[in-house]
C-alpha positions, 0 to 999 in steps of 0.5 A: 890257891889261885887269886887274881884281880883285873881291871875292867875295861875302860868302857866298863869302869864307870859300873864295875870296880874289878873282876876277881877269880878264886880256885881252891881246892879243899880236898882233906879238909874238914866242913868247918874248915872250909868256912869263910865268915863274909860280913857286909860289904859296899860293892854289889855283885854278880857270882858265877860258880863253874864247878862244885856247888857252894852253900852258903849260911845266911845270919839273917835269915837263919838257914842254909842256901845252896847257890846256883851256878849264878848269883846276883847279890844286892845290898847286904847287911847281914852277915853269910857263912860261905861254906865251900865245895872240895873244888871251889871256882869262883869268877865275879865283877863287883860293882861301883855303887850304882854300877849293878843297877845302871848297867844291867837294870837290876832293881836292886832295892827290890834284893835287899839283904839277899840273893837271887839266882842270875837268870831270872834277873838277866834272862837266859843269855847269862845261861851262855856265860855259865856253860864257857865258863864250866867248859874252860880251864883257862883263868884268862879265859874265864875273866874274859868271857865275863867282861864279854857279857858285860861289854854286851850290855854296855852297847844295849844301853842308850847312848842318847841318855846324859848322865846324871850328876848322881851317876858320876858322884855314886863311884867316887863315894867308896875310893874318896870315903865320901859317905862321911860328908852330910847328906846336904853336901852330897846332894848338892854336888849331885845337883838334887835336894836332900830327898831328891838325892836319898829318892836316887841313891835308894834307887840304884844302891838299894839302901838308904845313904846313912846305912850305906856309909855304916857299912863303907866305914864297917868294911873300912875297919875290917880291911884295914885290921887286915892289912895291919895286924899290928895296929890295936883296934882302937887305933883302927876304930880312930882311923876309920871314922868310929868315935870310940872302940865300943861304936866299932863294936856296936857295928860289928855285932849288928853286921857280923854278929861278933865282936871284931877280935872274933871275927878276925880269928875266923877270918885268919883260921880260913886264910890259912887253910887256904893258903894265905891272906886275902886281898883286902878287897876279897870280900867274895 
């Protein structure tokens, strides 16, 4: 299993968190092996898959899709079922929020709780990116013709524009674990009035704030759970902001559908077919 992570470019790190890029091989193994459960996650994305196609089950819509070789995915909130090919490569840049919206001017609120493939958002210069990609073996390479595309649409955007006080806030919310302020402190350390603030976030994140912070402290549990196998989850429900385990639970069951036991188990069963544990933050 081949893992790595890289950091955008300073000009980039304003709109996007990281680049990652995964290559497994899954030869052997059988279908439902080759099942990752991904719950809901805070970071929006943009997916590029240069070899065998991916299908994907999505709880929320109840069937089966097969993914281009390049996805937008918006803000989600039910759980999928990533089922993969026999040789799975799979490159991304995950965005702050807001990033995704502000950068390439995808109408986030419009793909909420689905995907869409990236050419009809982005047009036919992502086709570009798709065709270097399925030509090299290179990971450096790959990572690097990503950045290039995105470094692209950075000098599109006008440099004249100021930017706002929400659009400096939204990329502090997932590192400082702001979402668990009131939404009158939020809105005014961004300089708006309650519904000015939740108008904006709706905007560019594609969901309302509230349920945005469920899913930051949903995601919060289940990476730290990760992290430490040996805390009991209580523990982790006290850590993350939950009042008690039955709230954690609450959570789990809406966003993924099972209870937290459950879905760790099924996160384990596929590390190990992989290769190991994933990054905590391998939400892919």
């Amino acid at each position: 299993m081949v893992l790595r992570f890289q950091q955008p470019a300073p000009s980039l790190r304003p709109y996007v968190q990281h680049y990652m890029l995964v290559h497994v091989r899954y030869d052997g193994f059988t279908p439902a092996q080759a099942v990752k459960p991904m719950p809901p996650a805070p970071q929006q994305w943009l997916y590029f898959y240069p070899r065998d196609e991916m299908r994907t089950f999505h709880y929320g819509q109840g069937r089966e899709i097969r993914s281009p070789r390049s996805i937008v995915v918006g803000p989600q909130v039910s759980r999928v079922d990533l089922r993969f090919p026999p040789d799975h490569l799979m490159v991304c840049a995950a965005f702050w929020p807001g990033g995704l919206h502000r950068l390439l001017g995808v109408p986030v609120k419009e793909l909420f709780d689905f995907s869409v493939e990236s050419r009809a958002l982005l047009g036919p210069a992502i086709t570009e990116v798709e065709d270097r990609l399925a030509e090299t073996t290179d990971y450096p390479t790959m990572l690097a013709v990503v950045e290039s595309y995105l470094l692209r649409a950075l000098r599109r955007l006008p440099t004249h524009a100021p930017k706002r006080p929400l659009d400096r806030l939204l990329p502090t919310l997932l590192p400082a674990g702001r979402t668990t302020a009131s939404l009158d402190h939020l809105a005014a350390d961004a300089c708006l009035s309650p519904r000015q603030f939740e108008r904006g976030f709706f905007e560019r994140v594609g969901m309302a704030p509230k349920l945005y912070a469920r899913i930051v402290r949903f995601d919060r549990a289940f990476r730290l759970k990760e992290r430490r196998p040996g805390l009991d989850w209580l523990a982790v429900a006290v850590q993350t902001g939950y009042y008690d385990y039955r709230h954690l639970v609450r959570d789990f069951k809406e966003f993924a559908g099972v209870t937290p036991p459950q879905l760790l188990a099924a996160e384990t069963a596929h590390s190990r077919v992989a290769g190991g544990r994933a990054h905590p933050l391998a939400a892919y």
